[in-house]
N, C-alpha and C positions, 0 to 999 in steps of 0.2 A: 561436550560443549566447551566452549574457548575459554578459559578461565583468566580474563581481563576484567577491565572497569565497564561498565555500563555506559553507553552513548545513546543520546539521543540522534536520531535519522534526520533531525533538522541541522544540525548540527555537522553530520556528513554532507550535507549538501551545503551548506554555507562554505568547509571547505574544497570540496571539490569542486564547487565552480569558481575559488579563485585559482585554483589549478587551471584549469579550462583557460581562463583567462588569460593569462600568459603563454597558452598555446595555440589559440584560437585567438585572432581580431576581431571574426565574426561574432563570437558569444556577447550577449550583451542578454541585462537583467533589468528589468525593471518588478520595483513593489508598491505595495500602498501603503507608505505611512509605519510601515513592521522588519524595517533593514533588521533589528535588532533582535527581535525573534525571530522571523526565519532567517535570520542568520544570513543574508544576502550584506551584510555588512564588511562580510570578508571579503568580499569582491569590490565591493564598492568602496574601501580603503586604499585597495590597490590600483584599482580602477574607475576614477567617480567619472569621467568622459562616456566611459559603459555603462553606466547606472544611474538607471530613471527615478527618482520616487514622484509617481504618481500622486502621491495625496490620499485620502479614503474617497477614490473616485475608481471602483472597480473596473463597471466596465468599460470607460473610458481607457482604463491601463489593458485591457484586453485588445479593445482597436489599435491603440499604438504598436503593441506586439503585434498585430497582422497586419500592418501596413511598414512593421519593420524587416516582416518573415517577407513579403512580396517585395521588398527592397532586395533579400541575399543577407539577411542577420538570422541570427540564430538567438530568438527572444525567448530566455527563462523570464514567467510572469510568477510573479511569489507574495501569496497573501496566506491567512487563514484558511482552511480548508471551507469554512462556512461562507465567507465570503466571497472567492475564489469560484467555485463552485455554483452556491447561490447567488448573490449578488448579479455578476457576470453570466450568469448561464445564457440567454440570450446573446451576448457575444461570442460566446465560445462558439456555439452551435451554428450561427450566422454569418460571423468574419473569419473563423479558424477551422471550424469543422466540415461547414457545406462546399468552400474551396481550396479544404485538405492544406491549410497552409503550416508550415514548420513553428509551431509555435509550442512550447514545453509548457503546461500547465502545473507547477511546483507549489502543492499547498500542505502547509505544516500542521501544527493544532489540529491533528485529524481524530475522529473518535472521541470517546468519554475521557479517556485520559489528559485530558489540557487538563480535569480538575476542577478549579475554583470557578474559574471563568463562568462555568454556568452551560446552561441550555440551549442559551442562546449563541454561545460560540463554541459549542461541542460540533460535531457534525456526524453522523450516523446517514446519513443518504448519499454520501458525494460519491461514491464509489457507484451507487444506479445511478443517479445521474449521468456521470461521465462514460460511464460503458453506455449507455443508451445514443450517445453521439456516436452515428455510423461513420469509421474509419477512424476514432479514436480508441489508442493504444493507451491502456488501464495497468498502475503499475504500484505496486504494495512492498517495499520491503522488509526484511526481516530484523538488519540489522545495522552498523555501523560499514561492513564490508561489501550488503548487496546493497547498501544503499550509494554508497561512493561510486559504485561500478554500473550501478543503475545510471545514474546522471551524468556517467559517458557514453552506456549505451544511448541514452536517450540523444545525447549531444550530436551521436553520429548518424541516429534514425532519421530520416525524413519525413514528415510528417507530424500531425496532433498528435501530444502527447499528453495522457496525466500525471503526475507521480505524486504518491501519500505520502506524505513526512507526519512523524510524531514530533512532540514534544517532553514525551515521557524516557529516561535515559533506560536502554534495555538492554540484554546481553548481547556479547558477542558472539555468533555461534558459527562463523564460518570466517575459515584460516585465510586469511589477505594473500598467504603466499602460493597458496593451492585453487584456493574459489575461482568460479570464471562464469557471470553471470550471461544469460543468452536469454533476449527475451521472448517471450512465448513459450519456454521450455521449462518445466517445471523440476524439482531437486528433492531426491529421494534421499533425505538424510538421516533414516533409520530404517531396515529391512522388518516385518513380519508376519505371519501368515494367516493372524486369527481376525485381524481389523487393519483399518486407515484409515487415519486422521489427516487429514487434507487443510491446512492452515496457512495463514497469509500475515506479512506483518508483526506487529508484537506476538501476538497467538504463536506463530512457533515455537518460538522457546516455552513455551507453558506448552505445547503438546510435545516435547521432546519430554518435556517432567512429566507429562502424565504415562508416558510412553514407560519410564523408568518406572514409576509407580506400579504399572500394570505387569511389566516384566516383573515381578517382585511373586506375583502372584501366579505367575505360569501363563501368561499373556501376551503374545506376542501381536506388538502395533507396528507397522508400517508410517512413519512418518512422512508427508509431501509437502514443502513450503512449495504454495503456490504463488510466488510473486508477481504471478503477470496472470490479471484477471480478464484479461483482455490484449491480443488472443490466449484462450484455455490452450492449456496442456492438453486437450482432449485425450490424445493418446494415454498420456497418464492417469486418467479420471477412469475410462473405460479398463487399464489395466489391473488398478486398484478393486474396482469392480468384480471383476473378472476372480482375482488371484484372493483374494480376501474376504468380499462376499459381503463386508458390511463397511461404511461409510461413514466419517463425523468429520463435518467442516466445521472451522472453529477460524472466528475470525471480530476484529472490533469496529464493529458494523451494525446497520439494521439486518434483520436475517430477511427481509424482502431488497431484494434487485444485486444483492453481492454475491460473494462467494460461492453461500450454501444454492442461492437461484444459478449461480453461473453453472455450477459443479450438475444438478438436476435436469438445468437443460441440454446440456452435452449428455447425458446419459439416457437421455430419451429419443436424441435425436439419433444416436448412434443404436439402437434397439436394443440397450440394456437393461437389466433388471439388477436392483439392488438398493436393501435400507440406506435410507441416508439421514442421520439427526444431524443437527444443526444448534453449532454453539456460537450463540451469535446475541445480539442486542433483540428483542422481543417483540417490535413495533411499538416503541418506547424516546421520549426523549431522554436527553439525560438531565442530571441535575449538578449544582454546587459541592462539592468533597474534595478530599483528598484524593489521588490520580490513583493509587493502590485500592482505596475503599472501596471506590467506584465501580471498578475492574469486579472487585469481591463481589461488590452488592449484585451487579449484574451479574453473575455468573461468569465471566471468563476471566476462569483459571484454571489450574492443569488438574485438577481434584474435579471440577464440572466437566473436562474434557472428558476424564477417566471414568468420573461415572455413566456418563454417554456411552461409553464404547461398553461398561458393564452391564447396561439398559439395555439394547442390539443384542451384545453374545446370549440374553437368556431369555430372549423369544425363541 
């Protein structure tokens, strides 16, 4: 693992898109009312003639982004993930998704880890949500490095997009000057042969430590950040499968319509057989804490991942 300071992934994307910005005339951002948390501030310093703020008027800022993508702009829409998500779902799926238009859906405060904020601006669904729009491109990353490189891949994609941002600062775990993110392809960043843990998001780095942990004990984990939840890796879901035998997604999410459902269905549909647990949020809201407690209380951490994969090995 990269031994740096800890970034939050909103934080990547506030500056990466003002990078974008002075290389692109097309990019242009609009938010609601939140330049300052998701960090869409960096661009809009540099750029205020590019940068909408909408107001807390969701999905209104959703129609302006797709009557700006059918103009020839290239619109990051950037709210909370809860709102984002919620609020707007009805425009996403009616002005951006059903006429496939270029519009990047960038929502921060994703998951339990906002913390304080509460229940009510956690988000634990946006990830089914957003994959259940047919032709949207569902996108998680891990770090500071695939988050930056995500929000050019995205810049260059054509089409609906979604991308998670936290708000929680996490480690660095892949080299800026080696990484090279491809989306739909998944990253096999620890080899081994007795399991695999399939993680998306902050969850990597907590299954690289659980990976460690378990190596300790004569256990050998095959680690896969799966940043692009949509399209799967299939191929690597089925290989993991295949080569390992047993399965644990681990992800900060409800465990219904994310990761651990993406990872199940791909393996059914391909005729595979093989356990799979699931380290994920429980059909649970969350609640008011600290962003670490939270993590703890619910279970994802690299000790729940590790017991996972120890639960599997001893059936």
């Amino acid at each position: 693992m990269m031994q740096t300071k800890p970034i939050a992934t909103r934080e990547s994307y506030g500056r990466t898109l003002a990078q974008l910005g002075a290389e692109n005339n097309k990019v242009v951002v609009l938010d609601a009312d939140l330049a300052e948390s998701t960090k869409t501030c960096m661009f809009q310093e540099k750029f205020p003639e590019r940068h909408f703020d909408c107001g807390i008027a969701e999905a209104n800022m959703v129609s302006i982004a797709a009557g700006l993508a059918a103009a020839g702009m290239i619109p990051f829409v950037s709210s909370f993930a809860m709102f984002a998500t919620g609020r707007a779902y009805e425009q996403i799926r009616n002005s951006v998704g059903y006429p496939h238009l270029n519009v990047k859906i960038c929502a921060s405060h994703a998951g339990i880890s906002v913390g304080e904020d509460g229940a009510t601006h956690q988000c634990v669904e946006d990830i089914a949500l957003m994959r259940g729009i047919p032709g949207m491109v569902v996108v998680n990353p891990a770090d500071d490095t695939e988050a930056s490189q995500a929000v050019r891949a995205l810049a260059e994609y054509k089409g609906p997009a979604y991308l998670r941002l936290g708000r929680l600062a996490v480690p660095v775990i892949n080299d800026p000057e080696s990484y090279h993110f491809k989306l739909g392809r998944a990253v096999t960043l620890r080899e081994g042969k007795d399991a695999t843990v399939i993680a998306t998001g902050l969850m990597v780095a907590r299954a690289l430590e659980a990976a460690e942990q378990l190596a300790q004990e004569g256990i050998q984990v095959r680690v896969v950040n799966m940043h692009t939840i949509k399209p799967l890796d299939v191929e690597a879901v089925v290989s993991a499968a295949k080569e390992t035998g047993c399965i644990v997604t681990a992800e900060e999410h409800s465990v219904i319509g994310g990761l651990y459902s993406a990872v199940c269905e791909a393996m059914v549909g391909a005729g595979v057989s093989c356990p799979v647990s699931p380290v994920a949020v429980m059909d649970a809201f969350g609640q008011s804490g600290p962003a670490n407690d939270l993590l703890e209380y619910y279970g994802l951490t690299a000790e729940a991942i590790a017991q996972k994969v120890r639960e599997r090995l001893a059936h």
